[in-house]
N, C-alpha and C positions, 0 to 999 in steps of 0.2 A: 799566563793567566793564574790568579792566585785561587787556591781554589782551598774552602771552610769543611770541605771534608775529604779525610785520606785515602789518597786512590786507593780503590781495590778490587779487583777480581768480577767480588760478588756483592752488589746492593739490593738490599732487601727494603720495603714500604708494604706498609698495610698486606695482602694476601699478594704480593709481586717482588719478584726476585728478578733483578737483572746481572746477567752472568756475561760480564765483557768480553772473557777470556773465547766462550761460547759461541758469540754472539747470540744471545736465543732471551727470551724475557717468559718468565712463569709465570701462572697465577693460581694459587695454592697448587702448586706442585704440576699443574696441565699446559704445557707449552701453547707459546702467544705467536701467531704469526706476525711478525714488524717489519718491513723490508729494512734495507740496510743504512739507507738514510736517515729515517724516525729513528730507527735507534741509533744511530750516531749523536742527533739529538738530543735523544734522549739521557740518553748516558751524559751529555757533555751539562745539560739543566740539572741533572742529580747530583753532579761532581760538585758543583757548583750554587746547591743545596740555601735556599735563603738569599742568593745575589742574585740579581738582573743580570741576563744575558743581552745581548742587543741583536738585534738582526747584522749585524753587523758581524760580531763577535763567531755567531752560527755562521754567518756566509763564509768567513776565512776559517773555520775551524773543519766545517764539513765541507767544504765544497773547492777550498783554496783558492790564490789567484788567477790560476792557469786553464781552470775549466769553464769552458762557455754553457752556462744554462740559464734559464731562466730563474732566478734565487729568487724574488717573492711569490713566485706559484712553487716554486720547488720549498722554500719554508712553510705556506701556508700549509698545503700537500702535507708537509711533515708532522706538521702541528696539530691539523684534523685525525692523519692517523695515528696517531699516540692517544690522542683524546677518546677516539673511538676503543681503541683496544684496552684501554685502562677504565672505562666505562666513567668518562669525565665531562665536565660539560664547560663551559666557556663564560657562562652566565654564574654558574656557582660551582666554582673551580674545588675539586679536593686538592689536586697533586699540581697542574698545570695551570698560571695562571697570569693573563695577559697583562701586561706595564703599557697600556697607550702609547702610542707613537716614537716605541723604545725596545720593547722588546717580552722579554718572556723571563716568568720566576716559577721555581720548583717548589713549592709549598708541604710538598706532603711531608712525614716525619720518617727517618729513615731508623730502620731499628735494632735491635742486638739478633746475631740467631737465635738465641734461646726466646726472645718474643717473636719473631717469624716463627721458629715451629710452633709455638703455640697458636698462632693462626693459621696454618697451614693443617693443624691437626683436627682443627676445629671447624674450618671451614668444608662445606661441603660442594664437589666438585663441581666447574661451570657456574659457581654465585660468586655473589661480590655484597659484603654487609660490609657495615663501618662497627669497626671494632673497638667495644670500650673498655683495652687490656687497661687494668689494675697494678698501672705502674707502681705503685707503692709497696703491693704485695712483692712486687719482683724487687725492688728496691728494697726491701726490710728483709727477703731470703739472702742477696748479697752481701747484706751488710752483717750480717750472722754467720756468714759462711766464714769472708773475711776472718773475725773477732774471732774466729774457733781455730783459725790455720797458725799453728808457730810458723811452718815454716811452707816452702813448694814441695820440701818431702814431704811431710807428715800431717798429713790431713785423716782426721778422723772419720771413722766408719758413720757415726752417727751424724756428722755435719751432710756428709753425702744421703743419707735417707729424710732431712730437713728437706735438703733441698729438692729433692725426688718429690718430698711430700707437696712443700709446696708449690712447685709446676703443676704437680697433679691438680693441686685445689684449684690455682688458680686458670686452668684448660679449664675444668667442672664447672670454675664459675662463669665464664664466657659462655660454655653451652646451653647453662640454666638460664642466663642472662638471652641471648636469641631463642631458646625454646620460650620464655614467658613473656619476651616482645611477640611472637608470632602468636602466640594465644591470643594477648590483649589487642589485636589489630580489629581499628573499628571497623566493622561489616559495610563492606563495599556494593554499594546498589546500582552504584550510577558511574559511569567514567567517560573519559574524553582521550580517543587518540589523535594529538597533536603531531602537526605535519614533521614527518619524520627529515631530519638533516641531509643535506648531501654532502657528502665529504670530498668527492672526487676532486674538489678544486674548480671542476669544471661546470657552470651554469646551467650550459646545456644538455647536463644527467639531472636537471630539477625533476622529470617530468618521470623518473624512475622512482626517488623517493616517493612523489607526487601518486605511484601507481600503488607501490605496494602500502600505504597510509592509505587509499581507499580502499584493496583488499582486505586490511586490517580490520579495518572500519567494518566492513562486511564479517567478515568471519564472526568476530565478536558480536554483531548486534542481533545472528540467527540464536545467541542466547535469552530465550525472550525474558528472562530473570532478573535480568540485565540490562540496563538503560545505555543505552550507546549515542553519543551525539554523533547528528549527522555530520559527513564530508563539511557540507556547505557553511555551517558555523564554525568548526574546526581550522578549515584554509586562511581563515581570516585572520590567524593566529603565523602564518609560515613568516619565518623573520621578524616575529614582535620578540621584544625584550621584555618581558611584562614578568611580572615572578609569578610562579605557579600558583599559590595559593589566589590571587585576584584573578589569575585566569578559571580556577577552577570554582570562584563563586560568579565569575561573570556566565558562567554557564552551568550552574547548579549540578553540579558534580561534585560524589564523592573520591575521586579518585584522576590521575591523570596516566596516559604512558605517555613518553616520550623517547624520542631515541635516532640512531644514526643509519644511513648505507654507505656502505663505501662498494664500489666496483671496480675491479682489478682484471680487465679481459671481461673473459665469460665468469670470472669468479663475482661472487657477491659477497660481503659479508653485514650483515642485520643487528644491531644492538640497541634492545631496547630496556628501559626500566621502569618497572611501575610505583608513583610516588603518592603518598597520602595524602588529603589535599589541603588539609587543614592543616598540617605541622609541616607543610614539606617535606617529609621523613620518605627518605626511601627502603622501600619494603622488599623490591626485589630485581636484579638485572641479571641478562643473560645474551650473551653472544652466540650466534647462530652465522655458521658457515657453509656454501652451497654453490651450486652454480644456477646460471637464468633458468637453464632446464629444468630445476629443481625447486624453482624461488615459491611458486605457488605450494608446493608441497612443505616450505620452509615457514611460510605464511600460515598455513593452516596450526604447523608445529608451536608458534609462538602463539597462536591464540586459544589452545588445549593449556599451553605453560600458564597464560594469565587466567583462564577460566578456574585451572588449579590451584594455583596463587590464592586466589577469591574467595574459596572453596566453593565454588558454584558445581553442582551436584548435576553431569549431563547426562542427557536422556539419549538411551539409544539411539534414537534419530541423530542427534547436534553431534553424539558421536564420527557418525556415518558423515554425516555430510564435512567434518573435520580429517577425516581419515582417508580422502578419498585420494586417488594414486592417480596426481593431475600434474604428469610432465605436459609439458608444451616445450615447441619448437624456441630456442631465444630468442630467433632473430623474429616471428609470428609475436610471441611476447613484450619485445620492443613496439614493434609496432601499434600494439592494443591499448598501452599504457599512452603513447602516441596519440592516437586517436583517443581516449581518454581525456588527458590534457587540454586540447582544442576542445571538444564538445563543452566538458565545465566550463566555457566563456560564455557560449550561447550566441554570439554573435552568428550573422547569417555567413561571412566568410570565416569564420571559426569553423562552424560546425560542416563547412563544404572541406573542408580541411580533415576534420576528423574523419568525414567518410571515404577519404584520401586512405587514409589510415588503416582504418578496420578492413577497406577490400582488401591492402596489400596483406592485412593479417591470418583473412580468409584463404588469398591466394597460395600460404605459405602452407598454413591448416586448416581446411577444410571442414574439419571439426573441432574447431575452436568455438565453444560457444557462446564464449562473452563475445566474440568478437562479431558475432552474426547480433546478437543482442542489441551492442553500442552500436553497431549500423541501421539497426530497428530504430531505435531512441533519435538517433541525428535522423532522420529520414521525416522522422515523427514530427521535430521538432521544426524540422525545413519547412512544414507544410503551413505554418503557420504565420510565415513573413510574406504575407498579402499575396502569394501565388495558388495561381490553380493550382489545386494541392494532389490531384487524385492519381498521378503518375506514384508522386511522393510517398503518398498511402498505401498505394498498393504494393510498391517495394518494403515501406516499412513492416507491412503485415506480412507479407512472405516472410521476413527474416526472423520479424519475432518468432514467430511458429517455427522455423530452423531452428534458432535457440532453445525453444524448448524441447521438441526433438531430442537433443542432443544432452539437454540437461534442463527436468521437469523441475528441480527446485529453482530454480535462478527467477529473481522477483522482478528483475528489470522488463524482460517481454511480456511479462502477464501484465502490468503495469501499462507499456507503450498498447499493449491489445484492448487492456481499459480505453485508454485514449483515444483510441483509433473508433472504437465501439462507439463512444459517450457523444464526440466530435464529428468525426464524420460517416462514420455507418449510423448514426441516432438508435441506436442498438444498447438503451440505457439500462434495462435489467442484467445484460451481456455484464457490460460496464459495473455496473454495479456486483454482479458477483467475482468477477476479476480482483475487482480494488479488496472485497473481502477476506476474497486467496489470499490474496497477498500479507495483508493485516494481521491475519490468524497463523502463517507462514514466517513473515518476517515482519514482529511487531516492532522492531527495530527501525522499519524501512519507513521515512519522514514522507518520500511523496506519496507512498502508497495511502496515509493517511489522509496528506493535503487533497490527494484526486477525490478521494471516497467523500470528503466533505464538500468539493466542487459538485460532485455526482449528486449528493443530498440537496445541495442549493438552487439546482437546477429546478427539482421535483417539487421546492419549499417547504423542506423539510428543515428549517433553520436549525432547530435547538440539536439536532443530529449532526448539521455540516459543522454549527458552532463547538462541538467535543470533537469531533475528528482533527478539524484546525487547531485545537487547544493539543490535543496529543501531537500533531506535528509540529507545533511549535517548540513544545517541551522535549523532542530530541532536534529540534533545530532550532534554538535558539535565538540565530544572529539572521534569518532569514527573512529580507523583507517582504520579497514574495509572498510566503505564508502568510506574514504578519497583516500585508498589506490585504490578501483576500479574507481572513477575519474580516477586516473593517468591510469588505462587501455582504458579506451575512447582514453585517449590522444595518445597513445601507438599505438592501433589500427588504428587510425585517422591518423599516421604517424608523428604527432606533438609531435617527441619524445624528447626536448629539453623541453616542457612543460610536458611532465610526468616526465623528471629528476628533475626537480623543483618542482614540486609536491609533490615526493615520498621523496624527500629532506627534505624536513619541517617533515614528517611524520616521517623519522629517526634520525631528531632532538630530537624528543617527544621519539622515544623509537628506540634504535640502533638496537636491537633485534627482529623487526618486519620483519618473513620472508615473508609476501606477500607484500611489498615494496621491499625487494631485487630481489625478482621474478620478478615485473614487472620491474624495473629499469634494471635486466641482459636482459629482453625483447628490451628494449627501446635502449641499448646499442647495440645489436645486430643489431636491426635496422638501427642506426646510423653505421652499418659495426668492432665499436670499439670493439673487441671479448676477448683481454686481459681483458678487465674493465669487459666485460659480467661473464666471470670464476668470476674473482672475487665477483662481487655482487651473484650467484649461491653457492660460496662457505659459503658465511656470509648466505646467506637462511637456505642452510643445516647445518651449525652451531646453528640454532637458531629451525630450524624441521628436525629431520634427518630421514624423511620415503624413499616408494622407489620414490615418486613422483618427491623429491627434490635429489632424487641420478640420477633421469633419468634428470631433468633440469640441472645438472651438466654434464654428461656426453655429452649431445647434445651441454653445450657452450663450453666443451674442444673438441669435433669433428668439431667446424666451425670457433674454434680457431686453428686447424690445427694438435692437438695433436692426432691423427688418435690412438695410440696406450693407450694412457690413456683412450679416450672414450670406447674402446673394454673392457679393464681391469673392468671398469664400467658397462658396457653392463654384462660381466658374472657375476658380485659381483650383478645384479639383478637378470639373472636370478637363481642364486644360492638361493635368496631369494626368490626366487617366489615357492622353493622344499618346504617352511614350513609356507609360508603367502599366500594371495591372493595381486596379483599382476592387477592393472587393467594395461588392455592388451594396452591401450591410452600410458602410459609411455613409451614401448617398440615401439611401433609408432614412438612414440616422437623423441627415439635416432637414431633408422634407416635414419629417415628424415633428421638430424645432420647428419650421418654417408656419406650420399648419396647414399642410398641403395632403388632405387626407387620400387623394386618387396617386398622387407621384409615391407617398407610402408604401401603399400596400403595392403597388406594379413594383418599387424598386426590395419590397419583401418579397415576392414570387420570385424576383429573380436573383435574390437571397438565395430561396432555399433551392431554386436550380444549381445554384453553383454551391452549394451545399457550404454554404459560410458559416462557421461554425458560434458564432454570435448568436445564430437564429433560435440556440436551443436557451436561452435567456429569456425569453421574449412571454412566457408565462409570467414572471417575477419583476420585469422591466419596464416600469410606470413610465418611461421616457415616448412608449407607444400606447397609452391610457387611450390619444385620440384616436384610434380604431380597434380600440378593444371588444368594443358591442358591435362593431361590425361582423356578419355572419361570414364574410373569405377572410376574415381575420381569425375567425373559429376554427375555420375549416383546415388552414395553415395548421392551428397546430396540431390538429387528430393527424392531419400527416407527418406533423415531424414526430409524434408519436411521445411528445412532452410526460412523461410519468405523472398523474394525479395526486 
């Protein structure tokens, strides 16, 4: 192999030294862990400095003919950790940089010692800046030095204090040069932690990046100074190629982090960097080593670095809840992030899945208490997929109250206790100052907002649910959810030309979202237009075909006139109610369509016996106009206890 630069020993790049003879790689001067592969690698792309290596060229180089491994998880493997420990990225390569369907080129610039210690001297230990040495200055001291020497003997005294002098200037001016970037760094308000990489090679450690990017996520958003976009817009982003600065105006951010995990055993290691959003400039990175046992306490360490970074000035409190000495068990820890994972689907065997999870987390620590938490929240959330819910509730409210027990800040249980309140205990004052804890606790936290604005929509308090949803949207940007219960304010509010515009944009982004068709066949209705209402009912039940969205169909073709399709509908549910649980709110729903004012209100009593949580709507829900004046229709709701 021909190789453009002369072997040696010791290769120096930017604040990294690789010492072959060693085996060991530095970075200003602080030893790099690499196992022995990457850096076989590595050394062989440096040697070879400016050519294309092939996978090829690496398989026989590091691995030879004779050894049976697996060479492209064993190369990729090698190439993720090089990237991680040089703090490199793939998309916008410094040092490493991929050749499509060929191989791999070493980009960086390899340097003299005399400009390695100038960076090494310069650099301050555990960063990583992009250095703009003043090649010229170093060039015009050699070329003086040269011109001054007759000979190897006789070098004068004074060429030596030239050149003394200027290294000196030229370290001074490097440091001036990073002290007066760090000043001028635009004030950072708002940022985005994007889904952190997994390096392992292996797919099935996604759900570990996947954990600690929501931890992260958390940490930083109890800075309430600080705009932190939620998880939920964030994910949306794991495996896009998209270049930073378009992703950091698609979500109205100042700032992004980004960054890696690699696991090794029970080891971890964490590297993340924070980049500017406008120039792509990066500002600052930092490698964090630990094990699982320690990963939450590593997490908390990296979101005091980036607070610092920021200069975000914390308050005693954000201190405390940063600093707090939260070993967990690994294998307890695996499993939460586990159950984590599944839950973010939402699906009803998703989230049976999750609570898979979180028991085994409980059973390992007992006082874990995210993990009594996320079994609150799936518990919560199970109650909602047309089953009698109140086994479901009653577990989930046990656990939240565990959770808090165990830890009074954590925003997630006081949240599921909202919900539990709001939905089915009708305990809306409850609800209502929960969601406010939360708000004032962690203004960071999106659904704490979205709930409190649900809670206000309830009571018709529109212009109040309308700012809480505007502030949830604005740390969750990409959420249609959110986006899409705005458009119900608007809907309810009778501003139903602004919920068609609303839900509009939301079926731009995804044609297939049936709580946008929901509310728009709403909005349609309202607006008297009942053709257009079938139709948006039918793209719903195209997109969710349960009974909820067969009885939403059935009610817009009975007030679009078709009196005899809605009946055909009416039976095809309750034929399924002979093998499912039906909540008894649906069959409500179509009588009230039907204009069947006795089958109404009997199938609303036995609404609110089965404590259907639709029923606390039903103040603000013109779809039941035809027994509004009726007095058991009054009397309905001083018991569900509808707030004024």
């Amino acid at each position: 192999m021909a190789s453009l630069v002369p072997s040696s020993p010791i290769l120096r790049f930017g604040p990294f030294e690789l010492d072959a003879a060693a085996g060991r790689l530095l970075k200003s001067g602080i030893p790099i862990r690499l196992q022995p592969q990457p850096f076989r690698v590595l050394q062989l792309l440096i040697e070879r400095a400016d050519q294309v290596v092939t996978r090829e060229e690496i398989q026989q180089c590091v691995w030879g003919d004779s050894t049976f491994v697996d060479f492209e998880n064993g190369i990729n493997f090698s190439i993720n950790h090089i990237r991680g420990a040089l703090c490199d990225s793939a998309e916008k390569p410094r040092y490493i940089e991929t050749i499509p369907r060929r191989g791999y080129r070493f980009i960086g610039t390899l340097v003299s010692p005399t400009d390695h210690a100038a960076s090494v001297a310069a650099a301050a230990p555990g960063q990583v800046y992009e250095w703009p040495v003043d090649r010229g200055s170093v060039a015009a001291v050699s070329a003086g030095e040269s011109a001054a020497r007759p000979s190897a003997i006789s070098v004068g005294r004074g060429t030596y204090l030239l050149a003394a002098l200027g290294l000196t200037l030229a370290i001074a001016g490097v440091i001036a040069w990073q002290w007066h970037n760090r000043q001028r760094v635009t004030p950072i308000r708002s940022l985005a932690v994007l889904p952190l990489e997994n390096l392992s090679g292996d797919p099935a450690q996604d759900y570990l990046a996947d954990g600690m990017t929501d931890q992260l996520i958390t940490d930083l958003g109890q800075l309430g100074s600080l705009r932190v976009i939620s998880r939920t817009s964030v994910m949306q982003y794991k495996g896009a190629r998209k270049p930073l600065p378009q992703i950091a105006r698609e979500l109205d951010v100042d700032a992004v982090i980004e960054g890696t995990v690699l696991r090794s055993g029970s080891d971890v290691r964490i590297m993340v960097r924070l980049i500017e959003a406008p120039t792509d400039k990066r500002l600052w990175a930092q490698a964090y080593d630990g094990s699982l046992r320690d990963v939450m306490v590593l997490e908390d360490e990296v979101a005091r670095a980036i607070a610092n970074r920021i200069r975000i000035k914390l308050t005693s409190e954000q201190e405390a809840l940063l600093r707090r000495d939260r070993v967990v068990d690994p294998e307890a820890y695996e499993d939460y992030v586990k159950g984590h994972y599944f839950w973010d689907k939402r699906t009803r065997g998703d989230l049976e899945k999750a609570i898979t999870y979180f028991q085994r987390a409980i059973e390992r620590d007992s006082n874990y208490a995210l993990a009594h938490a996320g079994l609150a929240q799936s518990y919560a959330l199970l109650a909602g997929y047309d089953l009698p819910g109140r086994d479901t509730v009653a577990i989930a409210e046990a656990e939240a109250k565990k959770a808090l027990e165990l830890d009074p800040n954590l925003a997630e249980p006081q949240v599921t206790l909202g919900l539990i309140a709001e939905n089915h205990r009708w305990e809306f004052g409850d609800a209502e100052r929960r969601y406010k804890l939360v708000t004032e606790l962690h203004p960071n936290y999106a659904t704490g907002h979205h709930w409190l604005g649900e809670a206000y929509l309830v009571a018709g308090r529109f212009p109040e649910a309308l700012a809480e949803l505007q502030r949830a949207h604005e740390l969750d940007p990409l959420s249609l959810m959110i986006s899409a219960d705005a458009g119900s304010v608007f809907c309810f509010a009778q501003q139903y030309d602004r919920c068609l515009d609303q839900l509009g944009h939301i079926l731009d982004l995804d044609p297939n979202f049936a709580g946008a068709h929901e509310w728009r066949a709403l909005a349609y209705e309202g607006k008297g237009m009942f053709p257009e209402a079938v139709l948006e009912t039918q793209a719903a039940r195209r997109g969710n075909d349960t009974p909820h969205t067969l009885a939403l169909l059935a009610h817009a073709r009975a007030q679009s006139g078709d009196q005899l399709e809605a009946r055909r509908l009416l039976r095809e549910l309750n034929e399924r109610s002979a093998s499912e649980y039906i909540n008894p709110w649906n069959f409500a729903l179509v009588h009230a369509g039907l204009g069947d004012k006795e089958a109404t209100l009997r199938w609303l009593e036995k609404s609110y016996q089965a404590r259907s949580p639709e029923v606390i709507n039903l103040k603000i829900d013109f779809r039941f106009d035809l027994v509004r004046s009726d007095q058991r229709f009054q009397d309905l709701l001083l018991r569900i206890g509808i707030p004024g």
